[in-house]
Each structure stands twice: as structure tokens, then as C-alpha cells.
C-alpha positions as a LaTeX table, in Angstrom:
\begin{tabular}{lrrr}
\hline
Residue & $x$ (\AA) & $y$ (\AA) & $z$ (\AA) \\
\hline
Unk1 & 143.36 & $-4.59$ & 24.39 \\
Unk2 & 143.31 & $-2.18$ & 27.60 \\
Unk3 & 145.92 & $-0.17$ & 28.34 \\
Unk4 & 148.00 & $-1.23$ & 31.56 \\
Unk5 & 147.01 & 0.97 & 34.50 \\
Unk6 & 149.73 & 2.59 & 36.73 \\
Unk7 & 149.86 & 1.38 & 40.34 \\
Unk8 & 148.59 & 3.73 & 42.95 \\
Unk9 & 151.38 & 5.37 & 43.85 \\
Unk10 & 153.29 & 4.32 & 47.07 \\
Unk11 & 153.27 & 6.99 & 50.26 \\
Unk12 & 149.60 & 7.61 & 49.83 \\
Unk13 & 147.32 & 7.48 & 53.00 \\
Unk14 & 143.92 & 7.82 & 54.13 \\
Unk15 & 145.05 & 7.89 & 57.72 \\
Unk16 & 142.69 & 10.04 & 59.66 \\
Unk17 & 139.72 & 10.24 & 56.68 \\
Unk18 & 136.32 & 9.43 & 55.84 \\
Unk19 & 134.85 & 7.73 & 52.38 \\
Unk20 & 131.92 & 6.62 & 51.73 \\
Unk21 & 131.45 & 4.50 & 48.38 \\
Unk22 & 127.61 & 4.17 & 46.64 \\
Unk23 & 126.72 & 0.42 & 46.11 \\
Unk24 & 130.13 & $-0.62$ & 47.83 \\
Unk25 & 128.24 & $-3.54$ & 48.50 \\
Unk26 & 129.70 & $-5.88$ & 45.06 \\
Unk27 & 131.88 & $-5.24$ & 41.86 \\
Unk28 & 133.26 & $-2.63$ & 41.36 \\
Unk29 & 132.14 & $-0.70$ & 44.24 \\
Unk30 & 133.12 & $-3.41$ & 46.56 \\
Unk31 & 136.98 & $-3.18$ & 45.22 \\
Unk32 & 137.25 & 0.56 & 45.57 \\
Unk33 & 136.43 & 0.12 & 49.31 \\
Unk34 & 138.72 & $-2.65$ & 49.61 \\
Unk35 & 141.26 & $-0.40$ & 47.99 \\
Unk36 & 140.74 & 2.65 & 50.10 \\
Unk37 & 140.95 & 0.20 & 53.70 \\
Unk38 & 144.03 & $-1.14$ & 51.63 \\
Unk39 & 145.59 & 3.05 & 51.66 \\
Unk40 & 144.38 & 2.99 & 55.56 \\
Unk41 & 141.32 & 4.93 & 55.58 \\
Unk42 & 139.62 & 5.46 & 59.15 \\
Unk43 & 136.41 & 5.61 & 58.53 \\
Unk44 & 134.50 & 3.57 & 55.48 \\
Unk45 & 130.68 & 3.51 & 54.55 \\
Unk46 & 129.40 & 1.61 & 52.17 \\
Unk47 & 125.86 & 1.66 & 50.77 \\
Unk48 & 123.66 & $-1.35$ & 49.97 \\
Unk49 & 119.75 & $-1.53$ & 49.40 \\
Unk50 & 119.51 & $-4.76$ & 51.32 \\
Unk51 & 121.15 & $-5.39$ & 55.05 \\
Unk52 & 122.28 & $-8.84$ & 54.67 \\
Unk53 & 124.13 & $-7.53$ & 51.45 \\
Unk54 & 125.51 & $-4.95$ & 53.33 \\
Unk55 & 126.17 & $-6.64$ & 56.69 \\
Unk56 & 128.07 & $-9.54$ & 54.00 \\
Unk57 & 130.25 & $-7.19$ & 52.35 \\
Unk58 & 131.47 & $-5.26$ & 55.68 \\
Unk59 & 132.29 & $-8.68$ & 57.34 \\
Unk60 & 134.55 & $-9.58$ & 53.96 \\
Unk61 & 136.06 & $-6.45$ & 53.66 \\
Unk62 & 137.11 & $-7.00$ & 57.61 \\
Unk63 & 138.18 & $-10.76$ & 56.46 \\
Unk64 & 140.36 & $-9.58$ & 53.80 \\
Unk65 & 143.89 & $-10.09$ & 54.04 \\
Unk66 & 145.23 & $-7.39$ & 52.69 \\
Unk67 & 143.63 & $-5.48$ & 55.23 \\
Unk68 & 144.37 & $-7.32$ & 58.03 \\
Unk69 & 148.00 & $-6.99$ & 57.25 \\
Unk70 & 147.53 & $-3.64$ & 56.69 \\
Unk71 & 146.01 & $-2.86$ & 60.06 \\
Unk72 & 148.74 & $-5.14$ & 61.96 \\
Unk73 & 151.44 & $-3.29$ & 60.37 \\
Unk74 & 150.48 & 0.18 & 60.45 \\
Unk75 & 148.08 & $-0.26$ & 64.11 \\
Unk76 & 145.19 & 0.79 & 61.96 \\
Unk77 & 141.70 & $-0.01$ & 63.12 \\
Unk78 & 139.27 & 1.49 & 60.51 \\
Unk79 & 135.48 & 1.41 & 61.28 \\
Unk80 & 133.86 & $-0.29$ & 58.46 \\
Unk81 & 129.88 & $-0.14$ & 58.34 \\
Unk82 & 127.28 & 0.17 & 55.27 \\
Unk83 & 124.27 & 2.32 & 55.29 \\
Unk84 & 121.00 & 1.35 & 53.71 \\
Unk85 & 120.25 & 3.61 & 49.97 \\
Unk86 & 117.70 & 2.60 & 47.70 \\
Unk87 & 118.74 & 4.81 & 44.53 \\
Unk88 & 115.25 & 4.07 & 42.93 \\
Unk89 & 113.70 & 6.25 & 45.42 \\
Unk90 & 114.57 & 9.95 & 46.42 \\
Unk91 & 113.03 & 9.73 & 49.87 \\
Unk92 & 115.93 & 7.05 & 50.73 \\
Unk93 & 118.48 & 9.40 & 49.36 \\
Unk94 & 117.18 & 12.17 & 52.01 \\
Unk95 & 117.38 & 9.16 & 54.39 \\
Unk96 & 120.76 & 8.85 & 54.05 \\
Unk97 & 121.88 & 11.77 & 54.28 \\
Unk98 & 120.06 & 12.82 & 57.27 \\
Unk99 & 121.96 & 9.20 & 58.82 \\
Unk100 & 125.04 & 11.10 & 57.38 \\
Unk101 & 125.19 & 14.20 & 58.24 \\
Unk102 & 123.99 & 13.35 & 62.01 \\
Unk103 & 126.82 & 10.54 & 63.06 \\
Unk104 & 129.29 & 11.69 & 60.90 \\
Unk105 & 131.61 & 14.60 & 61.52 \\
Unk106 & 133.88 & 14.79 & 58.89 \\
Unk107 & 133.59 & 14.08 & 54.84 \\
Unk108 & 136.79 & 13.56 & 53.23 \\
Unk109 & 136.09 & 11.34 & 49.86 \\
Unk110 & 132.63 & 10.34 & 48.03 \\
Unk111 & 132.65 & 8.01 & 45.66 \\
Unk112 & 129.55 & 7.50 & 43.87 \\
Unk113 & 129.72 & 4.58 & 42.13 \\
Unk114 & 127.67 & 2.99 & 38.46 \\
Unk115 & 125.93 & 0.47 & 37.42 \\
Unk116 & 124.56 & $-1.36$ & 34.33 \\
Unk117 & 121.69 & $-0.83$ & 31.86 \\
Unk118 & 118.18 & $-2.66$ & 32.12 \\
Unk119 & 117.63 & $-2.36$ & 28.40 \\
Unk120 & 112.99 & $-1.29$ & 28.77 \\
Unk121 & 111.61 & 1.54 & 29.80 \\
Unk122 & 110.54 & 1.49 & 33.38 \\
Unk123 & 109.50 & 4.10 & 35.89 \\
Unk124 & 111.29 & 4.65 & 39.76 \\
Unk125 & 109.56 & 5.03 & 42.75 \\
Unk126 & 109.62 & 8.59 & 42.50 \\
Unk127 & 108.31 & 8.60 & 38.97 \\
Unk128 & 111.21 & 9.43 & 37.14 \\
Unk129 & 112.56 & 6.79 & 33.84 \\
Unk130 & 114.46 & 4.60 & 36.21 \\
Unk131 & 117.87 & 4.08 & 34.70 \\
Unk132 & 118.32 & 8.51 & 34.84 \\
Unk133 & 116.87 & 7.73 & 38.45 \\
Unk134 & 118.95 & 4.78 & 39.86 \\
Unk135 & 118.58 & 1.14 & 39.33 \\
Unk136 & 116.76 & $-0.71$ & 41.83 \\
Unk137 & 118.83 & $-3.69$ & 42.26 \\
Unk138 & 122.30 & $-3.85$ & 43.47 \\
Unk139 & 123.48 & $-1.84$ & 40.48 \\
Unk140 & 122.78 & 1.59 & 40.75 \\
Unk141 & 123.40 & 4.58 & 38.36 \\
Unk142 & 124.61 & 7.72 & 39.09 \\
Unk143 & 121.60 & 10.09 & 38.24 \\
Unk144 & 118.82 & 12.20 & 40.46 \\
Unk145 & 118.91 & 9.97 & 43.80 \\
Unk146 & 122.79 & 10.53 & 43.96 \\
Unk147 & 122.68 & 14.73 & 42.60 \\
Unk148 & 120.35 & 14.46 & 45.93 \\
Unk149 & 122.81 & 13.15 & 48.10 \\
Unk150 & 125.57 & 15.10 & 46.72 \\
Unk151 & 123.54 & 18.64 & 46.79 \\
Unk152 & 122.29 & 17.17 & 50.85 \\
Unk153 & 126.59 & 16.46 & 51.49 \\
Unk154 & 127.83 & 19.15 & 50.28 \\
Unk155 & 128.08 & 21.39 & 53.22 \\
Unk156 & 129.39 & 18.81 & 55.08 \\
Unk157 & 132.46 & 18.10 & 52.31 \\
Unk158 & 132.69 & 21.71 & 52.40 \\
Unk159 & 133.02 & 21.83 & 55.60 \\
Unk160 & 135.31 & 19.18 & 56.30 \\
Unk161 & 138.05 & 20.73 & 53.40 \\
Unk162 & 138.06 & 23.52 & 55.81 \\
Unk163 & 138.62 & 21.51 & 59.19 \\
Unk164 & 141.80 & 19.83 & 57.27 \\
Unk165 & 142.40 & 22.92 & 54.89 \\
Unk166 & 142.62 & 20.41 & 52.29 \\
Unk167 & 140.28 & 19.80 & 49.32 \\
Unk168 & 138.15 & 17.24 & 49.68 \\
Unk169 & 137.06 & 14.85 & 47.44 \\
Unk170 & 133.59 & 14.18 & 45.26 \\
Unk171 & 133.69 & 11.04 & 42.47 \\
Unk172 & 131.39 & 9.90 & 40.48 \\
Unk173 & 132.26 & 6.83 & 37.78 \\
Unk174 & 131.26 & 7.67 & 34.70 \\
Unk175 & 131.99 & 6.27 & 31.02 \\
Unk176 & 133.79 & 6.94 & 27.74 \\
Unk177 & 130.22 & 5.54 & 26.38 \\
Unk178 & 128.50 & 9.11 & 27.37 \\
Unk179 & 129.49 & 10.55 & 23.81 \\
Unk180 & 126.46 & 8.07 & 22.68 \\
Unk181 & 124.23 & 10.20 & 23.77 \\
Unk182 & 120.31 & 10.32 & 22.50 \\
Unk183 & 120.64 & 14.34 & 22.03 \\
Unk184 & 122.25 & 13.82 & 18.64 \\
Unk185 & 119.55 & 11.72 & 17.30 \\
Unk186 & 116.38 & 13.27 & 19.13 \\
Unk187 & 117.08 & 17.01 & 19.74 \\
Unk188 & 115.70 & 18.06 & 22.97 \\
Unk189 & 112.42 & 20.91 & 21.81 \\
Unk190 & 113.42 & 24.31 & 23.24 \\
Unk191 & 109.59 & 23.70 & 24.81 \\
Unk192 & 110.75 & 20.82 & 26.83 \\
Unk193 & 112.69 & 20.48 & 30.82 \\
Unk194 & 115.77 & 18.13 & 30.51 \\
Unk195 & 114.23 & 15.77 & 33.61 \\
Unk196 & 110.76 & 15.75 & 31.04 \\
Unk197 & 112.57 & 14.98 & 27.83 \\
Unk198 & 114.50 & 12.27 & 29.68 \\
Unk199 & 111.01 & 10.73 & 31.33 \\
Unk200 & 109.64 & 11.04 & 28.03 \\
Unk201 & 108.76 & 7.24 & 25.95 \\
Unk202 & 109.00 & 8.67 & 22.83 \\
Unk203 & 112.67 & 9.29 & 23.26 \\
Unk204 & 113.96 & 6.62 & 25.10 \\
Unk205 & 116.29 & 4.23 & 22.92 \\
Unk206 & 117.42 & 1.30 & 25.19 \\
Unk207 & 120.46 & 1.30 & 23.62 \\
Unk208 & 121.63 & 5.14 & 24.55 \\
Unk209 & 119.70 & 5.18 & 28.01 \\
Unk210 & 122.74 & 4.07 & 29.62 \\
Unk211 & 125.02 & 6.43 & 27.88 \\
Unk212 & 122.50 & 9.21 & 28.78 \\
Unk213 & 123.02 & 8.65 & 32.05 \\
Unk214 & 126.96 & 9.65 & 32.09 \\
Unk215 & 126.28 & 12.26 & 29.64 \\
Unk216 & 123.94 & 13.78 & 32.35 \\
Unk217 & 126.35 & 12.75 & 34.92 \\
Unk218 & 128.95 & 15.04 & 33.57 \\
Unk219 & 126.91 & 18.04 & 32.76 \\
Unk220 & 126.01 & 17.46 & 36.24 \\
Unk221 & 129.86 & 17.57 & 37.28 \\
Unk222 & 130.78 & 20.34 & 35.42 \\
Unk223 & 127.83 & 22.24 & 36.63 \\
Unk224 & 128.93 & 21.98 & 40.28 \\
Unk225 & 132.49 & 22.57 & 39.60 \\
Unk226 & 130.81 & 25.75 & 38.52 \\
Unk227 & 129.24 & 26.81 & 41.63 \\
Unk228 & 132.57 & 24.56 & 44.41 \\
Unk229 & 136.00 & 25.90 & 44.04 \\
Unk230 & 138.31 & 23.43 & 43.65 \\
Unk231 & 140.64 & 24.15 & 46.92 \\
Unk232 & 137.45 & 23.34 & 48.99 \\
Unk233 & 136.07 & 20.48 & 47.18 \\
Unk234 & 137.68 & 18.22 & 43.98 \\
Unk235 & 134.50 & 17.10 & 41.85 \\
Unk236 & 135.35 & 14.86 & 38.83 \\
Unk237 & 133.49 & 12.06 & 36.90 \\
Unk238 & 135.70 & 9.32 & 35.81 \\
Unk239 & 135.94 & 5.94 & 33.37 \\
Unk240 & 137.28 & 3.05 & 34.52 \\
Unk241 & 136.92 & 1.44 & 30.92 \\
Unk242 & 135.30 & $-1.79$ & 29.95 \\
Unk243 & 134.93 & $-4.16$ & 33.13 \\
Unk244 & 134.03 & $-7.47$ & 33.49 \\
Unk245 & 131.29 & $-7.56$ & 36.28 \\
Unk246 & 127.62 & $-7.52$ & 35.57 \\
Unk247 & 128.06 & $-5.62$ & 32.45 \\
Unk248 & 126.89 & $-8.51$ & 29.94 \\
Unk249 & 123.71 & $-9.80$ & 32.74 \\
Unk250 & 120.99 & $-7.38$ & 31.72 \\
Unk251 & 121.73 & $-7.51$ & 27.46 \\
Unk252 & 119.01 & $-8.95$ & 25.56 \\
Unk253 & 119.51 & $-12.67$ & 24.81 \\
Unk254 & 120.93 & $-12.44$ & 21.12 \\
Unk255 & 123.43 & $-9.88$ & 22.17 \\
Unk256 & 124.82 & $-11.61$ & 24.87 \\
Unk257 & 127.26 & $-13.42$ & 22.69 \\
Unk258 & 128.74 & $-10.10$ & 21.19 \\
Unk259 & 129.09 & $-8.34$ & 24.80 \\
Unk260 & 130.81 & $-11.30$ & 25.55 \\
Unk261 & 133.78 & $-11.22$ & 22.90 \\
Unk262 & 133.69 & $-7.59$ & 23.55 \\
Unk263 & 134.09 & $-7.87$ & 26.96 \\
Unk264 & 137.15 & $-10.37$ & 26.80 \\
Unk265 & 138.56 & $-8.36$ & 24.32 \\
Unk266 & 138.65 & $-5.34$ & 26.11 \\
Unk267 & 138.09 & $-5.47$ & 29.35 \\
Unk268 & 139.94 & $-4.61$ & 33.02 \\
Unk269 & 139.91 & $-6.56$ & 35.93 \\
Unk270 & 138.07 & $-5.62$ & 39.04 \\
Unk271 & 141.36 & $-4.92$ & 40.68 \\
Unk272 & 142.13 & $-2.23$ & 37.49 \\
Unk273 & 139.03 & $-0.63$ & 37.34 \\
Unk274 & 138.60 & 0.08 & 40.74 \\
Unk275 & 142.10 & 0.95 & 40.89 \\
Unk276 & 141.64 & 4.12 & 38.14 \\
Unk277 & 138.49 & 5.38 & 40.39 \\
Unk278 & 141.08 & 5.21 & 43.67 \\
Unk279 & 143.36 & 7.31 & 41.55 \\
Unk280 & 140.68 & 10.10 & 40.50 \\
Unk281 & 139.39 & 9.98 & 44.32 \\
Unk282 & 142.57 & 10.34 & 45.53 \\
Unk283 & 145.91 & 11.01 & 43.43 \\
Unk284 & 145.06 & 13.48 & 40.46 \\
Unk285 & 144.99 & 17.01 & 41.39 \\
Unk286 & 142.68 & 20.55 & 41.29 \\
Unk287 & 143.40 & 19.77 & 37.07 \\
Unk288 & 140.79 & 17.23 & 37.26 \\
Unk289 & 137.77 & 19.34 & 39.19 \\
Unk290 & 134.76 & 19.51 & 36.83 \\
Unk291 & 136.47 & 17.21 & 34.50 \\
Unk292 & 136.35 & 13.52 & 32.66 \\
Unk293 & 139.37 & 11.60 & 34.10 \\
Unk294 & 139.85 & 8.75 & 31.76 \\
Unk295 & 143.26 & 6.69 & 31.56 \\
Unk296 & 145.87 & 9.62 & 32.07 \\
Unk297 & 143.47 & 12.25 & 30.30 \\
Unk298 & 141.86 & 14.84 & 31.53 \\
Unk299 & 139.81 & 16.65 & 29.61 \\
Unk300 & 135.46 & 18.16 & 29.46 \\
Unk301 & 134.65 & 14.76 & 27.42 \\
Unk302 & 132.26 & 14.42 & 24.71 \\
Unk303 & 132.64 & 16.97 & 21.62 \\
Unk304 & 128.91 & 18.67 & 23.30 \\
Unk305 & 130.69 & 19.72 & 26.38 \\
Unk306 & 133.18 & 21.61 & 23.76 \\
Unk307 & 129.95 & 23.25 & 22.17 \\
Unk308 & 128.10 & 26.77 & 23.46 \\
Unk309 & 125.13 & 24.66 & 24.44 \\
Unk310 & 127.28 & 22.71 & 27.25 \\
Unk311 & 127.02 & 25.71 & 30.30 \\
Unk312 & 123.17 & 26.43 & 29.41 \\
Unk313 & 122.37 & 22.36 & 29.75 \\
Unk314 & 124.53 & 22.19 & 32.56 \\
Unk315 & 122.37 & 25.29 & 34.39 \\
Unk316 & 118.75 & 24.23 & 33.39 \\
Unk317 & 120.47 & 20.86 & 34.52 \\
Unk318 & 120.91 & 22.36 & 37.70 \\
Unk319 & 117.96 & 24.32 & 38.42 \\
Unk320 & 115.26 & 21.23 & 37.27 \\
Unk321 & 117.38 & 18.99 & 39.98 \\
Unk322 & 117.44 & 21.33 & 42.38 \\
Unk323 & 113.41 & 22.23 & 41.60 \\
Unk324 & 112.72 & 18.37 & 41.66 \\
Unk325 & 114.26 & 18.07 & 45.14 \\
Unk326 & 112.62 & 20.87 & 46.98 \\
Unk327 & 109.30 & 18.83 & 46.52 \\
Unk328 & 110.75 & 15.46 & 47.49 \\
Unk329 & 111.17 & 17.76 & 50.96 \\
Unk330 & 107.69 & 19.83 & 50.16 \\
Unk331 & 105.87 & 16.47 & 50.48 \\
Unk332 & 107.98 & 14.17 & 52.88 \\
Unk333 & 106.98 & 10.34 & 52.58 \\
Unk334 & 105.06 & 9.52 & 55.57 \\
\hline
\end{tabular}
């Protein structure tokens, strides 16, 4: 059974601050925005790939009750809007963060949030395997598309922990799952770029493809803590555990039944989920920059992040993300 999750603790406030929450538009992303207009945030943005989605899920946030009693008893009026991302394609990821970094001053908290698994090898609009890029649909995972929007927002995080000489904050959800990793059972050729051995057929096992994803999203996060101190900016990657949203709708057929036991075995509620991402966005401390935050542990996660290979992934990581990127400006989509 999952472990009860301690309540956010009373006294906190995003009076005065800026989030912005990746596909904030449903599940679990949804929640975490509700929760953050629930601690008083000013300012929230939430992503969607499709405007009625989006324009939906700002007009129920508003409607929420919670936050309307919130706002009458504190005299808060937060601005609540979503911005169009398609994660599937880099060129909307340097959309967004042009939209960003023009009509918005100050960066306090990024959350970017996961998704689900889609179980057959298919390719994003910018060519890359498309789980590793970002999902397409509502569900998107935390790979390239979001390293682009983080690497894009990062001056302007930077330069909002100096404004409020305060760190801010940088979140992506991860999973315990990212110890599954396809490394153990197809070493990576010394010949062979991490982006290339992740595009690559001959590797991809449907079952691991999710799990590669985290396990590249925290070499990712470790990287960066590398390169951010932590009194300007706190960069973590965090579990919420086993939740019961979309997480059974993309399984094949005869393992549906399995995921579902599973899932009411194990899993959190919305509310609890969401509610261990508020925490690592906003409660735990410098401890948890370039860490896993999972329950009340904070530690580098799987045993290869332990090993002497973990800092040279994390750097050739780095450097083929960064590489990738320049041309996605080199040759801007006309």
C-alpha cells in the first residue's frame, strides 16, 4: 500500500510569485496548479497543446472552490492563463519560451510535469524516438522539448532568484521506475551519441522506453545542478509514486488487467501525488538540488548515478542537447 503523504505544511505562500506547470492542462498537472492557486500564487501558466483544453482547464481552476475561498479570504486575485506547447516538436518549445520570456518578468517555480508510455516505436516531429522527445497528446514526457525550455528559461529563473535573493525553483516529475533502465541490458557502444543510441530501433524495448525517459531526466538534473548553484536556482527531479490517471490507457490489451490490480494496489490519489511535487517545488530545501526527491528521501537515485560513469553521461548528456538545440535555432521553422 502507499505510504501516507504529509500535508503541505501550513504558513507557506506563493504570494507575489510566478509558476508555470507543463501539461497543467489534466491529471496530475492540473492538481499541482490547483495546489499552487490553493498556497496563493500570483501568477500561474499552464501549458496545453490544444486551446480549448487549455482555455477549459483555466476557467475550472478559476471555478474551483478552494480557490475562490482562498482569494476572498486572503484578497488574492491570481492571473491564471495557459500557453500553447506541443512537446513533440522543438520549434514549439522555442515558441514558448520566446511567449515567456517577453510578457513575463519574473520566474519563481517550473514545474515540468510527465506523462505515460505509448508502448511502439514512433518518431516526433523533430525526428527524435518520440517518448525521449515528448508525447504528442495531452501527456507529455519530460525529455528534449522540455531540456529546451529549461536551457531557453534559465536566465530568466536566474535572474528572478536574484530580484528576490531567493532561490528559485526548477521541477521536473520523475519516477522510482528510472532504475529500469535499457543501459543494463543493451550497453550503449563507446562509438555511439546518447540522443543516437536512444533514436536507435534496435534498442528500443517498449517496456523500458518509459523508464529511459526518467533515467535521462535525472542525468539531465544532475547535470545542471552541475553547472546552477543552488542559492540561485533549486533543480530536482521528483516521484510522486504510482497514480491513478492515465497510467493503465496506453498498455497493450492483455496487460491491462495486471496494471489494473497494480494500480489499486498501490496507487495515490491525484490530490497525493500532486501534493509530493508541491512539496519538492516548494518546501524541501538546497539538500534536494540535483537530486531524486522521493517520499521523504533524498538521494542521486538509481545505483548508475552512484557509479564513475554517472558525471561523463551526464556531460555528453549535456553537450548532445545543447548541440541538438543550436540547429533547431540554425534552421528556424518557417
Amino acid at each position: 500500500m502507499p505510504e501516507n503523504i504529509p500535508l503541505t505544511p501550513k504558513g507557506i505562500s506563493l504570494a507575489g510569485k510566478t509558476a508555470i506547470v507543463t501539461g497543467g492542462n489534466k491529471g496530475l498537472g492540473f492538481e499541482v496548479a490547483r495546489q499552487f492557486l490553493h498556497l496563493n500564487v500570483s501568477r500561474l501558466i499552464i501549458t496545453a497543446r490544444d486551446e480549448a483544453k487549455g482555455s477549459a482547464a483555466v476557467a475550472a481552476l478559476k471555478a474551483d472552490p478552494v480557490v475562490i475561498a482562498a482569494c476572498a479570504r486572503d484578497g488574492n486575485n491570481p492571473k491564471v492563463e495557459f500557453c500553447l506547447l506541443d512537446l513533440n516538436d522543438y520549434h514549439s518549445g522555442v515558441l514558448f519560451s520566446r511567449k515567456i520570456k517577453a510578457e513575463v518578468s519574473e520566474l519563481h517555480i517550473l514545474v515540468l510535469n510527465a506523462g505515460v508510455n505509448i508502448f511502439e516505436y514512433q518518431t516526433s516531429k523533430s525526428g527524435h524516438e518520440k517518448v525521449m522527445q515528448g508525447k504528442s497528446t495531452s501527456h507529455p514526457l519530460n525529455c528534449y522539448t522540455n531540456f529546451l525550455i529549461v536551457i531557453n528559461l534559465s536566465s530568466l529563473i536566474r535572474g528572478t532568484s536574484k530580484k528576490c535573493n531567493a532561490p528559485s525553483r526548477i521541477t521536473f516529475v520523475g519516477s522510482f521506475s528510472h532504475d529500469q533502465h535499457s543501459l543494463d541490458e543493451v550497453p550503449m557502444p563507446a562509438s555511439q551519441s546518447i540522443l543516437d543510441y536512444y533514436d536507435d530501433k534496435n534498442v528500443y524495448r517498449r517496456f523500458r522506453r518509459y523508464q529511459d525517459s526518467k533515467f535521462v531526466v535525472n542525468a539531465f538534473v544532475q547535470q545542471m545542478s552541475r553547472m546552477i548553484m543552488s542559492n540561485d536556482v533549486i533543480i530536482n527531479n521528483v516521484c510522486p509514486g504510482v497514480v491513478e490517471t492515465s497510467l493503465n490507457q496506453t498498455v497493450p490489451l492483455w496487460l491491462k488487467p495486471f496494471m489494473w490490480v497494480y494500480i489499486k494496489m498501490y496507487s495515490r490519489t491525484l490530490h497525493e501525488g500532486a501534493r509530493i511535487i508541491v512539496k519538492a517545488a516548494v518546501v524541501v530545501g538546497q539538500e534536494s538540488h540535483g537530486a531524486f526527491v522521493q517520499n521523504d528521501q533524498t538521494d542521486l537515485g538509481a545505483p548508475f548515478f552512484y557509479g564513475k560513469g554517472a558525471r561523463r553521461f551526464g556531460w555528453e548528456l549535456w553537450n548532445e542537447v545543447i548541440d541538438d538545440i543550436e540547429q533547431v535555432f540554425a534552421h528556424p521553422r518557417v
